[in-house]
C-alpha positions in Angstrom: 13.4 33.9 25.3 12.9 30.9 27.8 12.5 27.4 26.5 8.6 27.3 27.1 8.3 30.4 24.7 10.6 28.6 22.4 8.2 25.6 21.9 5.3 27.7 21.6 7.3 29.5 18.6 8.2 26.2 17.0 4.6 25.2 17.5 3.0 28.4 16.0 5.3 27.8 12.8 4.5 24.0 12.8 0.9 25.0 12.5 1.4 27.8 10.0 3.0 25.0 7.6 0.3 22.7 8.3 -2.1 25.2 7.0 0.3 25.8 4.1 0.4 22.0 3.3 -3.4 22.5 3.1 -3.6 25.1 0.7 -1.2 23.3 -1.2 -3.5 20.5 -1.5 -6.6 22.3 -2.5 -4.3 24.2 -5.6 -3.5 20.0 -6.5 -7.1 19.3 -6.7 -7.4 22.0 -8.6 -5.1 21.1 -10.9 -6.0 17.5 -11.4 -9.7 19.2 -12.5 -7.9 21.1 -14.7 -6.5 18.0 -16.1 -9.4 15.9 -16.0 -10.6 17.2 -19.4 -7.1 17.4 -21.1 -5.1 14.3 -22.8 -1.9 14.6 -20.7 -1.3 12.6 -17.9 -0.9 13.6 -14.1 2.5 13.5 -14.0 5.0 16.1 -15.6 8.3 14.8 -14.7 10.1 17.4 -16.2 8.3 19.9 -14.2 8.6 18.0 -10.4 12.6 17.8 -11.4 12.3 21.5 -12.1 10.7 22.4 -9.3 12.9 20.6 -7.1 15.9 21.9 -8.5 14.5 25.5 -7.6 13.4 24.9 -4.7 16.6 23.2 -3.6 18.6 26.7 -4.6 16.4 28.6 -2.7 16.8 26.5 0.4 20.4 26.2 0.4 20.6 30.6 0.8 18.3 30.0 3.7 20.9 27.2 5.1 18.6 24.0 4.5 20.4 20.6 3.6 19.0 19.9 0.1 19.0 16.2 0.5 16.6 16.9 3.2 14.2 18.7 1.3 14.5 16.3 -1.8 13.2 13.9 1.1 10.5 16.1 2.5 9.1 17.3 -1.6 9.4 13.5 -2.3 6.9 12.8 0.4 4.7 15.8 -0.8 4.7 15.1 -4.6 4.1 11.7 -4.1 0.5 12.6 -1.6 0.0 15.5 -4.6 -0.1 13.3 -7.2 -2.2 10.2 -5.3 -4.9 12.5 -4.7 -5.0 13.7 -8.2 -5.3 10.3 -9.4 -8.3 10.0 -6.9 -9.9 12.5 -8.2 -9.9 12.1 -11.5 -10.5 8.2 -11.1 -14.0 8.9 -9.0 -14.5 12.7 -8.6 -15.4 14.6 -5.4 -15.4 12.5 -2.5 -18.8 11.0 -1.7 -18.5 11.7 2.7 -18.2 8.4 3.4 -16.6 5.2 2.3 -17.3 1.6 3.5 -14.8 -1.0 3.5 -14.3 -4.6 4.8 -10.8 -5.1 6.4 -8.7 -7.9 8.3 -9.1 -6.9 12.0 -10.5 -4.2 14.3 -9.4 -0.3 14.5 -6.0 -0.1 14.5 -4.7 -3.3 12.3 -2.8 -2.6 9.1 -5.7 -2.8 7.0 -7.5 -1.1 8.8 -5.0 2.1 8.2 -4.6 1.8 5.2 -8.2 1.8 4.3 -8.1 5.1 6.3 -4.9 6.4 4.2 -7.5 5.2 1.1 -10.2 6.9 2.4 -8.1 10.1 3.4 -7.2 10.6 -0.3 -10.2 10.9 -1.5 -11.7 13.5 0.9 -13.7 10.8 2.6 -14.5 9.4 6.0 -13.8 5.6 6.7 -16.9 3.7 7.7 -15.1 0.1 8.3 -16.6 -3.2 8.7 -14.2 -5.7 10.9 -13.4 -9.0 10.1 -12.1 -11.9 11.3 -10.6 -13.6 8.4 -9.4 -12.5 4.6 -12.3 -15.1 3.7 -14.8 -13.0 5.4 -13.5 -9.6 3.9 -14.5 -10.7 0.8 -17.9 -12.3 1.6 -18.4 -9.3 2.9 -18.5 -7.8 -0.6 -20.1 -10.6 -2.2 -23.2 -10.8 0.0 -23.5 -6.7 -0.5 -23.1 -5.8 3.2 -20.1 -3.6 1.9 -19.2 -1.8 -1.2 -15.7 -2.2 -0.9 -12.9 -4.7 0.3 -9.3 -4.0 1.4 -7.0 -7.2 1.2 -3.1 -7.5 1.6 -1.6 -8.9 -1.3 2.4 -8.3 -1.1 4.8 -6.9 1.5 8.3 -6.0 0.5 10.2 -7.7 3.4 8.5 -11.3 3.7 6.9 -11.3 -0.1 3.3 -12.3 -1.4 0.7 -13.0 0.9 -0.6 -16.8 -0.8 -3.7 -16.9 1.0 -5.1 -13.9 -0.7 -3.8 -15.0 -4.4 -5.5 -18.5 -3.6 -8.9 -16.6 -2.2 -8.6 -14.6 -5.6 -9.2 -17.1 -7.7 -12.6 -18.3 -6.8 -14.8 -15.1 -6.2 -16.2 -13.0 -9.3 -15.0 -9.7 -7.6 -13.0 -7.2 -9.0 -9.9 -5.4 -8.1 -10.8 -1.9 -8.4 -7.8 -0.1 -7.3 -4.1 -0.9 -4.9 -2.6 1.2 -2.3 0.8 1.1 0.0 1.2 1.5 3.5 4.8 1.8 5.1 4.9 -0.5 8.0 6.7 0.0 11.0 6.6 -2.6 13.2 7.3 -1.9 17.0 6.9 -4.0 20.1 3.8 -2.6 22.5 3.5 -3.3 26.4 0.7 -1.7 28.9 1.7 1.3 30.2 3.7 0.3 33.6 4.7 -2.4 32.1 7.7 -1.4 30.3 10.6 -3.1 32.4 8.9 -6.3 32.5 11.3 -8.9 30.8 8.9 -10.5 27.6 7.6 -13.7 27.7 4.9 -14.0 25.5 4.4 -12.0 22.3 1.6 -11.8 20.1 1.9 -10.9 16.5 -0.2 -11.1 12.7 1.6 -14.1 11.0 3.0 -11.4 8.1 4.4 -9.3 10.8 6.0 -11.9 12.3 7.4 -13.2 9.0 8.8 -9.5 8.6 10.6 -9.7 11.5 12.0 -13.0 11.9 15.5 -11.5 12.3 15.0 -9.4 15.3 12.7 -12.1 17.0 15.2 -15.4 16.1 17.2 -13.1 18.8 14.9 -13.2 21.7 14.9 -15.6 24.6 12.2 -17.6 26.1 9.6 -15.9 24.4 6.6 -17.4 24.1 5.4 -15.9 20.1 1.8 -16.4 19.1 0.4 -16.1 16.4 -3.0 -13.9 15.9 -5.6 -13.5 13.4 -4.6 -9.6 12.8 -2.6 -6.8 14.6 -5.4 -5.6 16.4 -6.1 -8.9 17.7 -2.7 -8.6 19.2 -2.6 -5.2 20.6 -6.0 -5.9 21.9 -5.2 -9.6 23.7 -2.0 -7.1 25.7 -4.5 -4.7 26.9 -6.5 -6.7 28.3 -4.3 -9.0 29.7 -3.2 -8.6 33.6 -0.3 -11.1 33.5 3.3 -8.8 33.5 5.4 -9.4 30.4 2.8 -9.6 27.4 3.6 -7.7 24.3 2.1 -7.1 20.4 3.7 -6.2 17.2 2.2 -3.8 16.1 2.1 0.0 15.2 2.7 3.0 17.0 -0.9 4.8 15.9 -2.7 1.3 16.2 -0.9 0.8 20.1 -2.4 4.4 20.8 -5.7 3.5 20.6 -5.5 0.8 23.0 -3.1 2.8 25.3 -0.1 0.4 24.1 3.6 1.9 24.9 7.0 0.6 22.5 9.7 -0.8 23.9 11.7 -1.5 20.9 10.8 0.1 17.5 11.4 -0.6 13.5 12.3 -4.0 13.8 11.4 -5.3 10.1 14.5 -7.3 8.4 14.3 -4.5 5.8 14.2 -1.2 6.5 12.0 -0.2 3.7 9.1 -2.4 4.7 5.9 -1.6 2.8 2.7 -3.5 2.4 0.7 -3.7 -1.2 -3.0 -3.5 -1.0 -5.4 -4.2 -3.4 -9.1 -3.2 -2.8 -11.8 -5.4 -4.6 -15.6 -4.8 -5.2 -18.9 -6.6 -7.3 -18.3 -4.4 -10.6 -15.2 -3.4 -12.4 -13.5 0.2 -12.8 -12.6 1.5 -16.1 -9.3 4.0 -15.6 -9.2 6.6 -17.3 -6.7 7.1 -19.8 -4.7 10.5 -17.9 -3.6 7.7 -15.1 -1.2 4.6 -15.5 -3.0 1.6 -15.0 -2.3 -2.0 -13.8 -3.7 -5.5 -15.0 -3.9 -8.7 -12.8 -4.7 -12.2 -14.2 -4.8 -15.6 -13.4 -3.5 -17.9 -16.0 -3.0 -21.4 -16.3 -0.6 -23.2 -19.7 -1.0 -26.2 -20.9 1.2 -29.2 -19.3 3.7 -29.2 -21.6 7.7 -27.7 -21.8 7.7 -24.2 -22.6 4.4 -22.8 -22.2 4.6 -20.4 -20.1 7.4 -19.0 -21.8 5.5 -18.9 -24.8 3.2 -17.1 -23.1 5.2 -14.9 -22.1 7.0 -14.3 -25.7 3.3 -12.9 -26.6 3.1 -10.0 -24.0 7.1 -9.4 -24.9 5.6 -9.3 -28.9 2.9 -6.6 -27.7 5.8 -5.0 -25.7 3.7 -5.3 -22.7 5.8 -4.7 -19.5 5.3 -7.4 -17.5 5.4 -6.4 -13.6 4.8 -9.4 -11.4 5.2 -13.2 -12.0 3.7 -15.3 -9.3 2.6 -19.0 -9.6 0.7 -21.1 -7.1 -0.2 -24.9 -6.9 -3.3 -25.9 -9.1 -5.4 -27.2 -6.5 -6.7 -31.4 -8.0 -3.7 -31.1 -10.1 -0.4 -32.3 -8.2 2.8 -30.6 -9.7 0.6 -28.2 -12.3 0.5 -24.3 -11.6 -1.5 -21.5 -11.6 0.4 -18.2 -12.9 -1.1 -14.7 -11.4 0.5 -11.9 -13.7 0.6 -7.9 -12.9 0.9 -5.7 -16.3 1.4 -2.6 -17.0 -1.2 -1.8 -19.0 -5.1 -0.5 -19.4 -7.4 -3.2 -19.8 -9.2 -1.6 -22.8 -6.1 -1.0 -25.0 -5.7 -2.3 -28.4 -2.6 -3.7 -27.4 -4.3 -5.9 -24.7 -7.0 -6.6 -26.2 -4.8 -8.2 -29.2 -2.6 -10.2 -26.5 -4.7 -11.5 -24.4 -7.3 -13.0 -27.7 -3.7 -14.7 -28.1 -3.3 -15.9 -24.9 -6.6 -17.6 -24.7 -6.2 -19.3 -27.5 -3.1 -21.3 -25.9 -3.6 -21.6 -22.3 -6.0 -23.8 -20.4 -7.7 -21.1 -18.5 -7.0 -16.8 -18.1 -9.4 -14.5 -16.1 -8.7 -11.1 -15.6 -8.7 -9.8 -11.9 -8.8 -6.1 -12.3 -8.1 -3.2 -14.1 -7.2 -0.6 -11.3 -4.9 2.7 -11.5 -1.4 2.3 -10.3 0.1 3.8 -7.4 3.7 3.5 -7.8 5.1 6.8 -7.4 8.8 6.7 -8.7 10.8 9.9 -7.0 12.0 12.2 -9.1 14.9 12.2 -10.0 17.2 15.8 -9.9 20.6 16.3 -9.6 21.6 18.2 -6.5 23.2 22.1 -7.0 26.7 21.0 -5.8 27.0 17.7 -7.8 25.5 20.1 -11.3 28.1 22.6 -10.4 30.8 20.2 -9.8 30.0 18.4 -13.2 
C-alpha cells in the first residue's frame, strides 16, 4: 500500500471516530435528560474513574499508552459533562444565540462565545465591539440578550477593568466559561522570513507573554483594542515585517501564517469568561454553582477578616478573593468574592443576612453554574499492580 492510500486509510478512520464522538454525544444528552428529573448530580465520579480504569485495560491489549488515553477521555468527559450542564441549565438549544464580545470574528471572545454557543447546540449570532464598556451597553440598552466579558486568565491574572465595569451596571452574570489560549505570532503569507519590527497584540496577550517578547529586538509592540484588531491591522498592512498575537483559528480567517507558536509564560494558559445578561439565572440544584459579590467592610482593623470568619462559620468555600481601589475613597477597598455555593441555599441566605449587617455595602453579581471540570482521578494498571 503506497503512502497516498495510506492517508486516505488514516483519513477514513479519522472520520469513522468523528462520527463515533458524535453518537457519543447524543447518548450524553440523553443522559443528562435522564438526569434532569432525578436528585443526583451530573457527575458520578466513581463511575468516570471506573470507566477509565476499563478502558485503559482494554487499550493497553491493543498496544495504546494509557497515559495517552487518560489524556484523550479527560478531554471527552470534560465536553460530556459541559454539555450536560447546558442542557439541563436551559434545555434544547433555541438555533441561535446572540452575544456582545470584545472584537471582530476571530478575537478570543469571540471563540469562546462560539465554544458557548457550540455546547448548547446553537449557532453564534455575535455583535462586535469595540470596548468591554460597550459589550455591556450592549446588554443594557437590549440590542443583545447576552454579553461575553474576560474576567481572569491564568498566566497574567484578573482582568481589573472588567471587575471595575462590574460594579456599576445592574446586569447579571448568568453563567462562566474557559477557553485555552494559545498565543502564536501571525505574518501575511510571503511574509514569513521578514525579520519583525512591529507587532501588534490585545494588552492581556501581551501581559501573557512578556517572557518571550522581553527577548525580542527592535520590535516595535503595540498595543490593540482586541486580537482581531491585531490580526486584522497585519492583513491589511503592505509594509514587510508586521505581525499579531494571536490564534491559529482566528489568523485563519484573515489568511495569517505563525512563525513562532505557544509562547505564553505558562504553558497552561487559560482565560475565565463570564457571560452577563438584564435578568438573573436560577441553577438548578443537579449542577454546582458559583456566587460572585462585591463587598465593601467598614474602615476599621479586622473587617474583612471578620467577614470572612462568617462564610468559614457557614462552611462556605470561599473560591476567589480579589479587592480593588474604592474609587472617592483613597486607601479604602472594594472586595469581589467567588463562592462556591447556590444563591438560594439556606446556608447563603443565612450568611449573607450576616454579612449585611457588618459591611458598608454587598451586592450579588450572579449566581451561574460552575464549569470547573476537575479530571478524574484513576490510578493507572501498572502502578495498581505494582502496589
Amino acid at each position: 500500500m503506497d503512502l497516498k492510500e495510506l492517508r486516505k486509510k488514516i483519513e477514513a478512520i479519522d472520520s469513522r471516530i468523528l462520527q463515533c464522538l458524535a453518537e457519543r454525544r447524543d447518548v450524553a444528552l440523553a443522559v443528562a435528560q435522564s438526569k434532569a428529573t432525578q436528585a443526583s448530580t451530573i457527575r458520578d465520579t466513581e463511575r468516570e474513574a471506573s470507566l477509565l480504569l476499563q478502558l485503559m485495560e482494554q487499550g493497553a491489549e491493543l498496544g495504546l499508552d494509557p497515559g495517552y488515553l487518560t489524556r484523550l477521555y479527560h478531554i471527552i468527559i470534560e465536553d460530556s459533562v459541559l454539555m450536560q450542564q447546558a442542557w439541563i441549565q436551559q434545555g434544547k438549544g433555541t438555533g441561535t444565540l446572540h452575544i456582545a464580545h470584545l472584537g471582530t470574528a476571530g478575537s478570543y471572545s469571540h471563540l469562546a462565545a462560539q465554544g458557548y454557543a457550540g455546547r448548547r447546540q446553537c449557532h453564534l449570532q455575535g455583535l462586535s465591539c469595540e470596548t468591554f464598556r460597550d459589550v455591556l451597553t450592549a446588554v443594557e440598552d437590549g440590542r443583545t440578550p447576552l454579553g461575553i466579558l474576560p474576567i481572569e486568565n491564568s498566566t497574567s491574572g484578573s482582568i481589573n477593568e472588567v471587575y471595575d465595569l462590574l460594579r456599576h451596571t445592574d446586569l447579571h452574570i448568568v453563567a462562566e466559561t474557559y477557553l485555552s489560549v494559545e498565543h502564536q505570532i501571525l505574518v501575511r503569507e510571503g511574509d514569513e522570513e521578514s525579520p519583525i519590527t512591529t507587532l501588534y497584540g490585545h494588552p492581556q496577550a501581551i501581559a501573557q507573554c512578556s517572557r518571550y517578547l522581553s527577548h525580542l529586538d527592535n520590535v516595535n509592540i503595540v498595543a490593540c483594542p482586541s486580537s482581531a484588531h491585531a490580526m486584522e491591522k497585519v492583513a491589511l498592512s503592505k509594509e514587510p515585517g508586521v505581525a499579531a498575537l494571536g490564534s491559529q483559528s482566528g489568523g485563519a480567517l484573515f489568511r495569517l501564517v505563525a512563525v513562532a507558536n505557544n509562547l505564553a509564560d505558562q504553558p497552561e494558559n487559560q482565560t475565565r469568561f463570564i457571560l452577563v445578561q438584564r435578568q438573573p439565572v436560577k441553577v438548578p440544584h443537579q449542577l454546582p454553582a458559583r456566587t460572585s459579590v462585591i463587598m465593601a467592610t467598614h474602615n476599621h482593623p479586622g473587617a474583612l477578616a471578620d467577614a470572612l470568619i462568617i462564610l468559614r462559620q457557614h462552611e462556605l468555600n470561599l473560591i476567589k478573593l480579589e479587592s480593588r481601589p474604592m474609587p472617592g475613597n483613597p486607601w479604602e477597598e472594594l472586595f469581589y468574592i467567588d463562592i462556591a455555593i447556590h444563591e438560594q441555599s439556606s446556608e447563603w441566605q443565612a450568611a449573607v443576612k450576616e454579612l449585611k449587617s457588618m459591611t458598608r455595602f454587598i451586592k450579588v453579581l450572579g449566581c451561574y453554574a460552575d464549569e470547573r471540570i476537575k479530571a478524574t482521578h484513576v490510578i493507572h494498571p501498572e502502578r495498581r499492580h505494582r502496589d
